[in-house]
Kinemage of the C-alpha trace (Angstrom):
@kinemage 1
@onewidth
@group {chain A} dominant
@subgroup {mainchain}
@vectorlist {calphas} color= white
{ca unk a 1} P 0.000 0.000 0.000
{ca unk a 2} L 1.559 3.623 -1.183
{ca unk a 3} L 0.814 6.218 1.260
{ca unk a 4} L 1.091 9.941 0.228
{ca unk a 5} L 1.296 12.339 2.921
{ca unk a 6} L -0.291 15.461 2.013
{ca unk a 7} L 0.664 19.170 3.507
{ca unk a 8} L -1.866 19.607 5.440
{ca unk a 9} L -5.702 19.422 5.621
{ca unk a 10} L -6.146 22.199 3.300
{ca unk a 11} L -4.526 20.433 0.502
{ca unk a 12} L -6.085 16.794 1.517
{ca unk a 13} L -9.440 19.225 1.271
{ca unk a 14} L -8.645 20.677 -2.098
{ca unk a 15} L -7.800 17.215 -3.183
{ca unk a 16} L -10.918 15.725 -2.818
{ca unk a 17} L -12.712 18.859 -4.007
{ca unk a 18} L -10.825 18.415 -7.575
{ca unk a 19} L -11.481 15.154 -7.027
{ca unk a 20} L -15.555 15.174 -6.891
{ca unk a 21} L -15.617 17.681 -9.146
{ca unk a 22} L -14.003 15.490 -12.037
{ca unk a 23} L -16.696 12.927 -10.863
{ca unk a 24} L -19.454 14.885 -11.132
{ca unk a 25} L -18.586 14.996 -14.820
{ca unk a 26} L -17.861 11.242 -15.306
{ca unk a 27} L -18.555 8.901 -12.355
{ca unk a 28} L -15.797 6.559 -14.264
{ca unk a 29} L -13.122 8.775 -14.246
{ca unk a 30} L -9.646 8.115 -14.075
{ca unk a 31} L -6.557 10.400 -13.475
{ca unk a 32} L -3.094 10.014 -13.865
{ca unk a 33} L -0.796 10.690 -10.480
{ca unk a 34} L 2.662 12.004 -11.203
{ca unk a 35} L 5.200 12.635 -8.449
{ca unk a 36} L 8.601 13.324 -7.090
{ca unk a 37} L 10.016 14.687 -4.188
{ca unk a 38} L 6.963 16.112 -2.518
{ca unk a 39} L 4.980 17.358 -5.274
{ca unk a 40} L 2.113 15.353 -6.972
{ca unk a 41} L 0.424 15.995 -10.052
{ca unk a 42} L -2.897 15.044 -10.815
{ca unk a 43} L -4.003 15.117 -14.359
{ca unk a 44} L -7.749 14.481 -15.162
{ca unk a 45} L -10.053 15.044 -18.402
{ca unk a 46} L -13.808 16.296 -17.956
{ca unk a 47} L -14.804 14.990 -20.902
{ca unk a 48} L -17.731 18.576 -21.299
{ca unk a 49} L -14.610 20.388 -21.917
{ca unk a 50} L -12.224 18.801 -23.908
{ca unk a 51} L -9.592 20.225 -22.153
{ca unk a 52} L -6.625 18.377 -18.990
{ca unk a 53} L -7.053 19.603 -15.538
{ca unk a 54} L -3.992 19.367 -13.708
{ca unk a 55} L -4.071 20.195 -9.649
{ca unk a 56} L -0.731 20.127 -7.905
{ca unk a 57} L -0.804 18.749 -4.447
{ca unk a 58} L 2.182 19.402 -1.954
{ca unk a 59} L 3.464 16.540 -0.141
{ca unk a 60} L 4.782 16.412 3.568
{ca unk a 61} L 7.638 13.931 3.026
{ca unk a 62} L 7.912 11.088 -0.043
{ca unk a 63} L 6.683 8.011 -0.319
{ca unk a 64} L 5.904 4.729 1.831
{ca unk a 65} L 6.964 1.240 0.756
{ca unk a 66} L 9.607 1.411 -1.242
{ca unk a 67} L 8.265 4.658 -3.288
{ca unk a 68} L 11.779 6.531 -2.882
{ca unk a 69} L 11.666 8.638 -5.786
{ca unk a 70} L 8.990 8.472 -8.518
{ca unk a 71} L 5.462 7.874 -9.143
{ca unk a 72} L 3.631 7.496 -11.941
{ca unk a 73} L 0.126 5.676 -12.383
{ca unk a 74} L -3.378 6.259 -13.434
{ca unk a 75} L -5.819 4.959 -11.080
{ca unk a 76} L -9.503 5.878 -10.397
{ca unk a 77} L -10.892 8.891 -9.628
{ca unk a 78} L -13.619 7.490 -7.564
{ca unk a 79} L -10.939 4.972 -5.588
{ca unk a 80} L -8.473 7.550 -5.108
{ca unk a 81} L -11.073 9.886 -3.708
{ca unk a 82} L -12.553 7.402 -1.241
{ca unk a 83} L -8.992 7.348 -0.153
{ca unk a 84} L -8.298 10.827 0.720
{ca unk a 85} L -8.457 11.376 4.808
{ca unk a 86} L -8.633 15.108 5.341
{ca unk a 87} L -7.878 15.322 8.999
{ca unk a 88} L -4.891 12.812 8.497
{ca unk a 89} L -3.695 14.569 5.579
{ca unk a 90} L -3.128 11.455 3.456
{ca unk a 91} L -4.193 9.899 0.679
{ca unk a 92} L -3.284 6.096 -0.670
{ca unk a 93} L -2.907 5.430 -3.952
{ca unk a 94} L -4.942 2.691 -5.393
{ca unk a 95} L -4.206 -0.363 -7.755
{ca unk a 96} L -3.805 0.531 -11.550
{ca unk a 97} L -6.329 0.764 -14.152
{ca unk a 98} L -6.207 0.680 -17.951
{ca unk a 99} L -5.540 4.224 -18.474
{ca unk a 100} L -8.037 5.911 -21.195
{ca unk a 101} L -6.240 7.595 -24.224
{ca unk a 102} L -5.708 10.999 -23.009
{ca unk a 103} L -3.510 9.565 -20.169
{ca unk a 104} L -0.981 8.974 -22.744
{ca unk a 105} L -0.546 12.692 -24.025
{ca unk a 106} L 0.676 15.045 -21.271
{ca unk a 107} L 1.254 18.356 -21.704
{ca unk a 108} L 5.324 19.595 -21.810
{ca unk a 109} L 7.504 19.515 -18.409
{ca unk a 110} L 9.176 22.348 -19.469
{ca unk a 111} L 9.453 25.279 -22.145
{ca unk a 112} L 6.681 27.321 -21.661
{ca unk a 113} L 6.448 30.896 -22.097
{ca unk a 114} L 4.078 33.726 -21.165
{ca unk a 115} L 1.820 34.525 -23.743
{ca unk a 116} L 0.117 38.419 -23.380
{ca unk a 117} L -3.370 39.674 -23.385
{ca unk a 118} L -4.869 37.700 -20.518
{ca unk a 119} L -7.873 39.456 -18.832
{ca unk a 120} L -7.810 39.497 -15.122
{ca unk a 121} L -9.556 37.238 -13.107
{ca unk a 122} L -12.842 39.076 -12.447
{ca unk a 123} L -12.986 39.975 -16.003
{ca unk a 124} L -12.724 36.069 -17.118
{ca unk a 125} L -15.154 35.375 -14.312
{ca unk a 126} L -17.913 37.756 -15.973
{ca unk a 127} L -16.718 36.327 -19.432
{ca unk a 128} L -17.994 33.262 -18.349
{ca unk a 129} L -21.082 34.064 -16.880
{ca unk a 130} L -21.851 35.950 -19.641
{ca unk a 131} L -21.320 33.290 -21.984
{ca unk a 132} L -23.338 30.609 -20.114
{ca unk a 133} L -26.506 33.184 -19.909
{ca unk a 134} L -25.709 33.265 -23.829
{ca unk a 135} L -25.680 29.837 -24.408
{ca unk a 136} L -29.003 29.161 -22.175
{ca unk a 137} L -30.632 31.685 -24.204
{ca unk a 138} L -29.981 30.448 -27.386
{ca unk a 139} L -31.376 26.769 -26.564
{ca unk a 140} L -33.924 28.171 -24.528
{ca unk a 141} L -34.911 29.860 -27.685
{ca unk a 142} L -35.345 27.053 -30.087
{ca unk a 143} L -38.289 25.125 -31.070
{ca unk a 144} L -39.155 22.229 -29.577
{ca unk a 145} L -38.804 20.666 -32.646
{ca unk a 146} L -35.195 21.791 -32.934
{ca unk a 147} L -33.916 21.746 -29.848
{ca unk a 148} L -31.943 18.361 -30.768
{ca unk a 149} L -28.377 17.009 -29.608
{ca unk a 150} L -27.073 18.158 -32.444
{ca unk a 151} L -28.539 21.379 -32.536
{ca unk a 152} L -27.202 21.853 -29.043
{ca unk a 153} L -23.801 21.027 -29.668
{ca unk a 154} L -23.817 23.266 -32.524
{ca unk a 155} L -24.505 26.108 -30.385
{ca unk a 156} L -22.129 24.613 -27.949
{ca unk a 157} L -19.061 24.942 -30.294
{ca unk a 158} L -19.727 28.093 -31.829
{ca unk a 159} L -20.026 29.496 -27.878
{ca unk a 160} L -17.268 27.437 -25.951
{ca unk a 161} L -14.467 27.510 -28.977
{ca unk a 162} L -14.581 31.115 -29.157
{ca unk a 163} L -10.999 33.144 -27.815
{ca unk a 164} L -10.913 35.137 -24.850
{ca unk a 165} L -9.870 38.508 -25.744
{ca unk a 166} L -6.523 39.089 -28.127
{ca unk a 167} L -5.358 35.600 -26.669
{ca unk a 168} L -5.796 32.219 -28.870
{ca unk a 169} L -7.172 30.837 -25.620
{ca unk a 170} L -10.293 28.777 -26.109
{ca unk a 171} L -13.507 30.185 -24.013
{ca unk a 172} L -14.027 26.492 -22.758
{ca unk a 173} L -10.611 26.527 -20.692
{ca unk a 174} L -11.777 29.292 -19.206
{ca unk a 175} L -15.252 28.062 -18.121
{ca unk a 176} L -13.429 24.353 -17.162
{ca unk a 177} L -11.252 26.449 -15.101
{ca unk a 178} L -14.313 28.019 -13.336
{ca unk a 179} L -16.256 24.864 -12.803
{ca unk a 180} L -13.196 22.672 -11.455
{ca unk a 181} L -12.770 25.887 -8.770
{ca unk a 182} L -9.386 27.069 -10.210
{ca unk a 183} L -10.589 30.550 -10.742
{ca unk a 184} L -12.432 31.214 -7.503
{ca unk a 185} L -10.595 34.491 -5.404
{ca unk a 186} L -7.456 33.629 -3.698
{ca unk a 187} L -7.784 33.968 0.060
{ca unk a 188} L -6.246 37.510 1.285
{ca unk a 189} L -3.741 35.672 3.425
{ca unk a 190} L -2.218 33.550 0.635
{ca unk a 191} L 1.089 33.660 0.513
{ca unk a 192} L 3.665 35.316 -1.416
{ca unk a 193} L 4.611 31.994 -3.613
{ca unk a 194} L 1.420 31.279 -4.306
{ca unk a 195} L 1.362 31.665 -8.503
{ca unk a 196} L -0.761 34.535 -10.002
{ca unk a 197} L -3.256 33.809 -12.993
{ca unk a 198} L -1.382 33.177 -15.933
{ca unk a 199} L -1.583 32.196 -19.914
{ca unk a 200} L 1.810 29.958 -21.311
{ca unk a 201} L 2.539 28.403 -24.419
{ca unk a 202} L 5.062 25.488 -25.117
{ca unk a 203} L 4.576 23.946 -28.633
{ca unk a 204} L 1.495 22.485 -29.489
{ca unk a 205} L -0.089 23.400 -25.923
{ca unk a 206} L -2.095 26.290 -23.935
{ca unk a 207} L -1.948 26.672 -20.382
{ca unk a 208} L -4.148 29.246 -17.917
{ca unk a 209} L -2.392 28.286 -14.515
{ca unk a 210} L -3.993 29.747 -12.038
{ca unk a 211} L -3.448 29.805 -7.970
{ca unk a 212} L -5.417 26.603 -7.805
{ca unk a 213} L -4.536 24.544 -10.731
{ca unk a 214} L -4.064 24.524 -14.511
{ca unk a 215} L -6.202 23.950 -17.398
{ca unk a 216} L -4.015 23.075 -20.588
{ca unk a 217} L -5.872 22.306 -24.020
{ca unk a 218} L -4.018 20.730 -27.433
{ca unk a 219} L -4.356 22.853 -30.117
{ca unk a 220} L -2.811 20.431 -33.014
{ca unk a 221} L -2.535 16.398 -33.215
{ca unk a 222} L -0.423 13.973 -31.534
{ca unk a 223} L 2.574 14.906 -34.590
{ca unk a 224} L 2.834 18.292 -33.393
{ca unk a 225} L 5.971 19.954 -32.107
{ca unk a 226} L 6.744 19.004 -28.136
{ca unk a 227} L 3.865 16.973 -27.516
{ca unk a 228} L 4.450 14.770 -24.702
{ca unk a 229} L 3.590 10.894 -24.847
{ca unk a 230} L 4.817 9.290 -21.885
C-alpha cells in the first residue's frame, strides 16, 4: 500500500474537491498521479470540456513502501477519492487501471512561455457568466422541434471555442477552469509563492495556470511539435 502524505488538511481538502468535481462529470473517471520529491500531479479530463485539468498537491515527506523517488500511475478517480483522509492529511494510492487515451498525451515539463493579453480574473469570471446566460438563451430559444443534440452542440461549439480577448485561448478553458474551482478568489492571506493567474505556451499546448490549478488544451494532433507521450 503507497501512502502519500499530504501538507496539510487544506490540501487533503482541495484534493478531494478536484477530485468530486471530475466525478461529477464522469462517475468513471480516471486520473493520472505524477510525483517526485513532494509534489504530486494530478491530471484528469472532464470529458464537457475537452480540455486536462492538472491540480498540484504538496506533499509532507515522499513516499511509503519502497516509493523513494517516482510515481507514476493512473488509477480511479472514484478509488483515489474514497482514499483521501482530510484530517490525516493522506491519501493512498490505489491499484492501476487501464488508463483511457488521453492519459498517454501530457502536456510539456518544461518550455513554456508567457503569452500576453490575458484578462484578469474578475474579467474572465464575468466572461464566463456571460457566456453561459448566452448559451441558455440560445437553446432556450429554439423550437421544440429543434432543440436536438445536435442542434445543441452546434450552439455549444460556436459558444465554448470562441478566444478570450486578443489571446488564442479557447472560451471552454476558461469556463473548465471556473467549474473545477481554479478561478475562484485567492484567500487575502495567501502567501507570497502562491502563482498569479497566468496564460503559457510550449509547442502544441495552452496553459491558464492559475493559484489553484491549470487547465491546458491541445491545439494540433499527436505529430505536433513538443507533444508529450509518456
Amino acid at each position: 500500500m503507497t501512502v502519500l502524505h499530504l501538507a496539510d488538511e487544506g490540501e487533503a481538502a482541495d484534493l478531494a474537491a478536484f477530485l468530486s468535481r471530475l466525478l461529477h462529470y464522469d462517475r468513471g473517471a480516471a486520473v493520472r498521479l505524477q510525483a517526485a520529491g513532494t509534489a504530486l500531479a494530478v491530471f484528469g479530463r472532464p470529458p464537457s470540456f475537452e480540455v486536462l485539468a492538472i491540480r498540484t498537491v504538496r506533499l509532507a515527506k515522499p513516499y511509503e513502501n519502497g516509493l523513494d523517488a517516482t510515481l507514476d500511475v493512473t488509477v480511479s478517480a472514484g478509488e483515489f477519492l474514497e482514499s483521501v483522509d482530510e484530517k490525516g492529511a493522506t491519501a493512498v494510492v490505489p491499484g492501476a487501471v487501464t488508463g483511457p487515451p488521453w492519459a498517454g498525451v501530457l502536456p510539456p515539463r518544461g518550455g513554456w512561455r508567457p503569452e500576453p493579453g490575458l484578462p484578469a480574473p474578475d474579467a474572465l469570471r464575468s466572461l464566463v457568466a456571460a457566456v453561459v446566460a448566452e448559451f441558455r438563451s440560445r437553446t432556450q430559444e429554439l423550437p421544440a422541434e429543434r432543440r436536438t443534440r445536435a442542434e445543441l452542440d452546434r450552439i455549444g461549439r460556436d459558444v465554448w471555442s470562441r478566444t478570450v480577448g486578443d489571446t488564442r485561448l479557447p472560451v471552454r478553458v476558461v469556463h473548465a477552469a471556473q467549474s473545477l474551482g481554479f478561478l475562484r478568489p485567492a484567500p487575502a492571506q495567501a502567501s507570497g509563492d502562491v502563482e498569479p493567474l497566468g496564460l503559457f505556451s510550449s509547442g502544441a499546448w495552452l496553459r491558464l495556470r492559475t493559484p489553484y490549478g491549470s487547465v491546458a488544451v491541445r491545439r494540433a494532433g499527436l505529430g505536433a511539435l513538443d507533444v508529450s507521450v509518456r
